[in-house]
C-alpha positions as CSV (number, residue, x, y, z in Angstrom):
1,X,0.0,0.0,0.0
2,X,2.7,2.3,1.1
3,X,4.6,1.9,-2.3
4,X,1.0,2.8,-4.3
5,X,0.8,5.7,-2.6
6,X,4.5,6.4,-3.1
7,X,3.6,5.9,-6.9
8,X,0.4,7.9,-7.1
9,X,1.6,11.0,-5.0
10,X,5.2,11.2,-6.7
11,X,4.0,13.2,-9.9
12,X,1.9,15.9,-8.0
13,X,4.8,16.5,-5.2
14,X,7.5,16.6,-7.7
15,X,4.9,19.2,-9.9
16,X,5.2,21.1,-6.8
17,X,8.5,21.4,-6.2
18,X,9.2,22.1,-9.8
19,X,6.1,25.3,-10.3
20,X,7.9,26.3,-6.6
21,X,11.6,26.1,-7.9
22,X,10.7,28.3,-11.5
23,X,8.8,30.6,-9.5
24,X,11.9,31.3,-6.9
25,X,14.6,31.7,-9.9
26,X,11.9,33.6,-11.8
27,X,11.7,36.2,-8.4
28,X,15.2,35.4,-7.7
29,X,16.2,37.4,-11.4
30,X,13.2,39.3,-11.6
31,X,13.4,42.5,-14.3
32,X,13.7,45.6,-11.7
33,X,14.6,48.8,-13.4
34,X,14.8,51.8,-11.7
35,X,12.5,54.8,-11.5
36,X,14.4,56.8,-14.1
37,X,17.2,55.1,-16.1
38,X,19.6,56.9,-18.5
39,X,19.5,55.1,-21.9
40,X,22.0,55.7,-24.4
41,X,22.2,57.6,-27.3
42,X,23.6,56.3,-30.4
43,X,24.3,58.1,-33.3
44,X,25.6,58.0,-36.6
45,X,26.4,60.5,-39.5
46,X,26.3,64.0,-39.3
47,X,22.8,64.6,-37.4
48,X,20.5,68.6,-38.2
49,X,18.7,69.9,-35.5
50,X,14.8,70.2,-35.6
51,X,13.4,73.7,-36.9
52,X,10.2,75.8,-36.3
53,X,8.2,76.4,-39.3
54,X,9.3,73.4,-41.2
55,X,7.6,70.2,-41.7
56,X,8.3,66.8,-40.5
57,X,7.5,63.5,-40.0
58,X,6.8,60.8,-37.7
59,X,5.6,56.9,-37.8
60,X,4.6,55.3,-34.5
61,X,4.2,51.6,-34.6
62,X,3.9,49.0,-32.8
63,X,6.0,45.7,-35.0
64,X,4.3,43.1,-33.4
65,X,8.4,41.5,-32.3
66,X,8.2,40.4,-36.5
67,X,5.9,37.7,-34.9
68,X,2.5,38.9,-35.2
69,X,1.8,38.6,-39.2
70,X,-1.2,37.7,-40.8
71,X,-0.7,34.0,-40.7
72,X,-0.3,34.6,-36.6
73,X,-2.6,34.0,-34.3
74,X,-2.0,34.5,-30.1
75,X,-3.7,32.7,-27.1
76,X,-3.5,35.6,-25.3
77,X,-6.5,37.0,-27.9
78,X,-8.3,33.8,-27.8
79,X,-5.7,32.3,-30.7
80,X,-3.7,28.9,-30.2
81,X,0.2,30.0,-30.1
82,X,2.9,31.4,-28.1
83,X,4.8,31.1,-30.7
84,X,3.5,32.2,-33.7
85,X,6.0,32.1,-36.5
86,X,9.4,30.3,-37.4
87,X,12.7,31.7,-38.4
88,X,12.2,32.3,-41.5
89,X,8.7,33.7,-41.4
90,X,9.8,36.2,-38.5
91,X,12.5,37.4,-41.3
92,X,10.4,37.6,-43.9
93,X,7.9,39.9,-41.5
94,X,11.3,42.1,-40.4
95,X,12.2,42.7,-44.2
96,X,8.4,43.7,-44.7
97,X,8.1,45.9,-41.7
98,X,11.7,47.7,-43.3
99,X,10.5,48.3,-46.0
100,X,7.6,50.1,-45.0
101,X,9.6,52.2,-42.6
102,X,11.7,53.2,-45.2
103,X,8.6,54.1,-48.1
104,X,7.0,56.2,-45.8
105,X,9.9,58.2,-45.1
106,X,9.7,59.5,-41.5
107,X,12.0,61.8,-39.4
108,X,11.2,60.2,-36.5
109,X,10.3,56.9,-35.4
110,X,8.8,55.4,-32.9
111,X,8.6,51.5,-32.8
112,X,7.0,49.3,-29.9
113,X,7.8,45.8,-29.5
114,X,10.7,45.1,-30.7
115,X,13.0,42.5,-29.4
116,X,17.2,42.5,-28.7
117,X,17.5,38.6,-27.7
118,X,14.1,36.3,-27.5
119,X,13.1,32.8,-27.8
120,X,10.2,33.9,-30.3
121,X,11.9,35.5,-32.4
122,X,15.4,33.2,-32.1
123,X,17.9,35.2,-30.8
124,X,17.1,37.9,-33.2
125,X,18.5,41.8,-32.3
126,X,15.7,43.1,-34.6
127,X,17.0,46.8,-33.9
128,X,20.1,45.5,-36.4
129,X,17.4,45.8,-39.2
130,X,14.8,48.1,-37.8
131,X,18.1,50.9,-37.4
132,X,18.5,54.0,-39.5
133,X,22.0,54.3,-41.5
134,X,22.5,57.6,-40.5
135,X,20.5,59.4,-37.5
136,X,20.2,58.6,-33.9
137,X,18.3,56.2,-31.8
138,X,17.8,55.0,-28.6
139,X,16.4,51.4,-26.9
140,X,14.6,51.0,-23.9
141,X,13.8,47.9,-22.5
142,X,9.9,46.9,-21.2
143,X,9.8,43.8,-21.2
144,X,12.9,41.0,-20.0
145,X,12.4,37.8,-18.2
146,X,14.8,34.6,-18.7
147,X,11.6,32.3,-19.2
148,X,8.3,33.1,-19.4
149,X,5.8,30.2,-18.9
150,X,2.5,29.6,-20.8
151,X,0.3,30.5,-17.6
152,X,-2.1,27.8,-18.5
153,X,0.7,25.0,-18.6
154,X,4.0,26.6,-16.9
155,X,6.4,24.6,-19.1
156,X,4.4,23.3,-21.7
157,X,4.7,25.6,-25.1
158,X,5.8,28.3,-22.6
159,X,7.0,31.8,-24.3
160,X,10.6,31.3,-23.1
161,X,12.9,34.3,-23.2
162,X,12.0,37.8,-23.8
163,X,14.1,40.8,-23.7
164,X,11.4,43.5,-26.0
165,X,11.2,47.0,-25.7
166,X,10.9,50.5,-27.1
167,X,13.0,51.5,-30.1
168,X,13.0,55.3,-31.2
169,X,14.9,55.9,-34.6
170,X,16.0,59.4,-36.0
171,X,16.5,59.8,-40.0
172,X,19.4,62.6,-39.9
173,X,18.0,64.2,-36.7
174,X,20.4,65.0,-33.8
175,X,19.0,63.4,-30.5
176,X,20.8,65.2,-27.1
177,X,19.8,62.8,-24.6
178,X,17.0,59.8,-23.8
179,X,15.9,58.4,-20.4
180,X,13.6,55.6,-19.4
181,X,10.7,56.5,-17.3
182,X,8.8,53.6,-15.5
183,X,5.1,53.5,-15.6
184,X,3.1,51.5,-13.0
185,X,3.3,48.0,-13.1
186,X,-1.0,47.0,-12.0
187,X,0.3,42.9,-11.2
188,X,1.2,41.6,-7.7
189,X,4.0,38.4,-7.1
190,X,3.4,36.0,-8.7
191,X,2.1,37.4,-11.8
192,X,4.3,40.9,-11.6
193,X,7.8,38.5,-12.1
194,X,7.5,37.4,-16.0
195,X,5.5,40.5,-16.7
196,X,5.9,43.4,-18.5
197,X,7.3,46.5,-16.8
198,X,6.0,49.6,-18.8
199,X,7.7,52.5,-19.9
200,X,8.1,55.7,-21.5
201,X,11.3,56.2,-23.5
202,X,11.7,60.3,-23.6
203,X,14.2,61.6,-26.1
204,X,15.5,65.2,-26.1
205,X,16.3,66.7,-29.9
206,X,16.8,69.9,-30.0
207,X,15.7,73.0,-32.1
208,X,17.6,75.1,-33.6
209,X,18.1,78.9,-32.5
210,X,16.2,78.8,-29.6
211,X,16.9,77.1,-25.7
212,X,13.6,74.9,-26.2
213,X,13.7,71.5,-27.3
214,X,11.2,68.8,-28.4
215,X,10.6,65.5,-26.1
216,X,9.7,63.0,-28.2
217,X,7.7,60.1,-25.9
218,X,7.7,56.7,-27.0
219,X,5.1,54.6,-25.1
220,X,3.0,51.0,-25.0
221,X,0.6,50.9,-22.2
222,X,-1.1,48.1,-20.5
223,X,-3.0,45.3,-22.7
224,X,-4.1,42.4,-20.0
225,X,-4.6,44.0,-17.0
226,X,-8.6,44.7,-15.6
227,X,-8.3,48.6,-16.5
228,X,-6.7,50.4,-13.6
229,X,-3.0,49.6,-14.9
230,X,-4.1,52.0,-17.9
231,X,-5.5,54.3,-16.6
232,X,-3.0,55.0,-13.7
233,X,-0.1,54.7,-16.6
234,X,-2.2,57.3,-19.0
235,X,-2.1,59.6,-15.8
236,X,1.0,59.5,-15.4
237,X,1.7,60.2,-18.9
238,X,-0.4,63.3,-18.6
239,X,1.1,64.7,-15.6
240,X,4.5,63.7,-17.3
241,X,4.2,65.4,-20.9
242,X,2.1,68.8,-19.2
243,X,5.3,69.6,-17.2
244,X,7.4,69.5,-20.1
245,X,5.2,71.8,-21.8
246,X,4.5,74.3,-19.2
247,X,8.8,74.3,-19.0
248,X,7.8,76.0,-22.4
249,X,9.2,72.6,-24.5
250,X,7.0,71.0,-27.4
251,X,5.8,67.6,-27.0
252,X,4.8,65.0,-29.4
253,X,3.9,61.3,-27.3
254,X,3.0,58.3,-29.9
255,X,2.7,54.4,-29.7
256,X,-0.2,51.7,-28.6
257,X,-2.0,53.1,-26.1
258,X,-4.1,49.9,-25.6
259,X,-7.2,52.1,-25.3
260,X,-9.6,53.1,-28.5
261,X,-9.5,56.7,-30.0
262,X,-12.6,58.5,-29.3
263,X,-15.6,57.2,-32.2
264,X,-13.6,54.5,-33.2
265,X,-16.4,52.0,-31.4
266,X,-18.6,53.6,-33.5
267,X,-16.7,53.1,-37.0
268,X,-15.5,49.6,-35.4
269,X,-17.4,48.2,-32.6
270,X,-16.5,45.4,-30.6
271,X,-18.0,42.2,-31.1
272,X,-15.4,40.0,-29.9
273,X,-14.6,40.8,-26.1
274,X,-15.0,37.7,-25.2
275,X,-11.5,37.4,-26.9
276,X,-9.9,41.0,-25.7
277,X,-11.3,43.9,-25.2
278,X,-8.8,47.4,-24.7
279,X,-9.1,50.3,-22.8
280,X,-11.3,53.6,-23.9
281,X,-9.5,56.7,-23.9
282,X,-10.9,59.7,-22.0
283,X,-11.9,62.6,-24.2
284,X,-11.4,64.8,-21.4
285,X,-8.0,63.6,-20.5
286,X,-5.7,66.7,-21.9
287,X,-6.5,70.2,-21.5
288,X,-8.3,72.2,-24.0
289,X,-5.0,73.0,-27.1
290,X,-3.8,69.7,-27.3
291,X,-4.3,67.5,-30.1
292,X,-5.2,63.8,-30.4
293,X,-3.7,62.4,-33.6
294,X,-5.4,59.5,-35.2
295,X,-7.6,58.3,-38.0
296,X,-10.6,56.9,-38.1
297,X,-10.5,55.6,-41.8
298,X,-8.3,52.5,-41.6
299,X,-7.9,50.4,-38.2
300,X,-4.5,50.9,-36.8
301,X,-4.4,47.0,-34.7
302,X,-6.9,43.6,-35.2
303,X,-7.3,41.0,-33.1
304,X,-5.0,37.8,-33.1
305,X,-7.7,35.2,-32.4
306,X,-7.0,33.8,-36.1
307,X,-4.7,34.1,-38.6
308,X,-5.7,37.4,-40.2
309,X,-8.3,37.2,-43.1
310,X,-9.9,40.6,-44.5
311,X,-13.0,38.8,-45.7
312,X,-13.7,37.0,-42.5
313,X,-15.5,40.2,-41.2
314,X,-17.3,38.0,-38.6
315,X,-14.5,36.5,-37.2
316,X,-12.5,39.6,-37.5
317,X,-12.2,42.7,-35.0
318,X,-10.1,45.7,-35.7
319,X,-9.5,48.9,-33.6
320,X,-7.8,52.3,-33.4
321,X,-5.5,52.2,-30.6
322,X,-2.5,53.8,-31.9
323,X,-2.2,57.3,-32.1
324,X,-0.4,60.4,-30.4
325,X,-0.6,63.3,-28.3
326,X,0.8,67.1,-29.7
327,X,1.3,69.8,-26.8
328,X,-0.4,73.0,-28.0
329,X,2.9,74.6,-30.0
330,X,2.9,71.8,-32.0
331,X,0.8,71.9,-35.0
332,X,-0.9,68.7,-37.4
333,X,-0.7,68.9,-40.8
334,X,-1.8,65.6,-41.6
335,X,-2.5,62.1,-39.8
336,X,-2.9,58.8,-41.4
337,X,-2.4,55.1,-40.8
338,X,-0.9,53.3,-43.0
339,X,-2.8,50.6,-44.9
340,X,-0.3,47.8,-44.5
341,X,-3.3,45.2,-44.6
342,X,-1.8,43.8,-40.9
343,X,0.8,41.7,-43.4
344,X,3.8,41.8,-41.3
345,X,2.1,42.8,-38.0
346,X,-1.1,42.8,-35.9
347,X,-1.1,46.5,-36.3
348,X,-0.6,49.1,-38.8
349,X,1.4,51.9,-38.6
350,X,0.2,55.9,-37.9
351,X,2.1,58.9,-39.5
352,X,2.1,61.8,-39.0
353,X,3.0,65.2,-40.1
354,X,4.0,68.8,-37.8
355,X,5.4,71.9,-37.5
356,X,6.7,73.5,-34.6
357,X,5.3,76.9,-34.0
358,X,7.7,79.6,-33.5
């Protein structure tokens, strides 16, 4: 009898000690960055300063880690995968996503999700590709956890290694300085260990003739939290980019907010939150002069329950959560998002062009 139970109670006990020895390394090497962290700066070629009265450009995007193409699907969004692409198929997303970087021709870019050195993308330092020649740019990391397990199976089809983060690229402009800012993290131990730890990546460029300079926000916000995580990372964003401003500075802020764009439930309304359903942007959340960038005409992200078919409007759901925020002195010419039919990632990308008032 004793030897049956031996039998029939070794598998659960050793379970335990196993889910109890992952989840002490896991807290043991736990991503912990600090408050305010200076990032580097690295530049290449001679780089101009920024000037008032002349137009330029900028693409926010979020790249989807080359992952995230229309043959991908995540479980996260009611799909099957973790891992939703091989090696070859993340390329062939990478070389699609640079090209479209490099057609639409932005000064400034700001790319979310891209990874240095993960298991779903193998080993890949996608900022090698995603890079300008000449310009500046600066990486901040959100997301970097030696092994992240599937948190319906621990070690079974886990996501493995992730080191992601924020990438902000410069064509030619000159970028004085960059700093990561932490944003709220809304999880508790045990979940808060292989989680993401949200950021802003604030660059400095300056403009010429005068002591003011632009800071250029790059930011991803909260996607599977219950809704306080956004919101308490949006005010924080606020209250960040308003003191810059009232310093006299300009301020453009871009990337996935994780929230829809005021009427875009109207022109797309959710009939799959079952699956995954975002945040909703307050209308009221900036003082009357700023501007909300987006556009309402194409959907800027879909949903990843399926491998992405544009005729499958039943079993498709598209939103507008990508966008950005202008301080008042800052002035839109024109916003768009880029019709990239979701080809390379789950979202397309939002451009944009300005002009600093004088």
């Amino acid at each position: 009898m004793k030897k049956i139970v031996k039998v029939i109670l070794a598998p659960p006990i050793a379970a335990v000690f196993a889910t109890g020895g992952l989840l002490g390394w896991l807290t043991a090497t736990e991503y912990k960055p600090a408050p305010v962290e200076t990032v580097a700066v690295q530049s290449v070629g001679e780089n101009a300063s920024l000037k008032t009265g002349e137009e330029f450009t900028v693409l926010s995007w979020n790249v989807g880690y080359g992952g995230l193409g229309k043959d991908s699907d995540f479980f996260m969004d009611g799909g099957k995968n973790t891992k939703s692409a091989d090696k070859p198929q993340v390329q062939t997303y990478l070389n699609g996503i640079s090209d479209t970087i490099r057609e639409n021709g932005a000064d400034l870019v700001l790319l979310q999700e891209v990874d240095a050195n993960s298991s779903r993308t193998y080993g890949i330092d996608e900022r090698e590709q995603l890079g300008s020649p000449t310009g500046s740019s600066a990486y901040a990391l959100n997301y970097s956890c030696p092994f992240v397990p599937n948190p319906n199976t621990l070690i079974i089809h886990p996501l493995g290694r992730i080191n992601s983060g924020l990438y902000t690229v410069t064509d030619g402009i000159r970028v004085d300085s960059a700093e990561r800012i932490s944003l709220p993290c809304p999880f508790s131990w045990p979940l808060r260990i292989a989680n993401l730890k949200r950021c802003l990546l604030v660059n400095r460029l300056p403009v010429e003739g005068i002591d003011r300079e632009l800071v250029l926000v790059n930011l991803h916000l909260e996607a599977y939290d219950d809704g306080e995580g956004k919101i308490a990372q949006t005010n924080q964003l606020r209250d960040y980019i308003e003191a810059e401003y009232a310093k006299g500075n300009y301020v453009i802020a871009g990337g996935d907010f994780n929230q829809v764009f005021p009427g875009s439930l109207e022109a797309y309304p959710n009939t799959h939150a079952e699956n995954w359903e975002p945040g909703v942007l307050d209308e009221k959340l900036l003082p009357e002069g700023w501007t909300l960038a987006y556009d309402l005409t194409v959907p800027s992200c879909r949903l990843l329950n399926q491998p992405y078919d544009p005729a499958d409007t039943a079993g498709t759901q598209h939103y507008v959560i990508d966008g950005l925020i202008l301080s008042p002195n800052v002035k839109l010419e024109e916003v768009k998002t880029v019709d990239a039919a979701f080809e390379n990632s789950d979202h397309n990308p939002v451009r944009i062009v300005v002009t600093l008032e004088k």
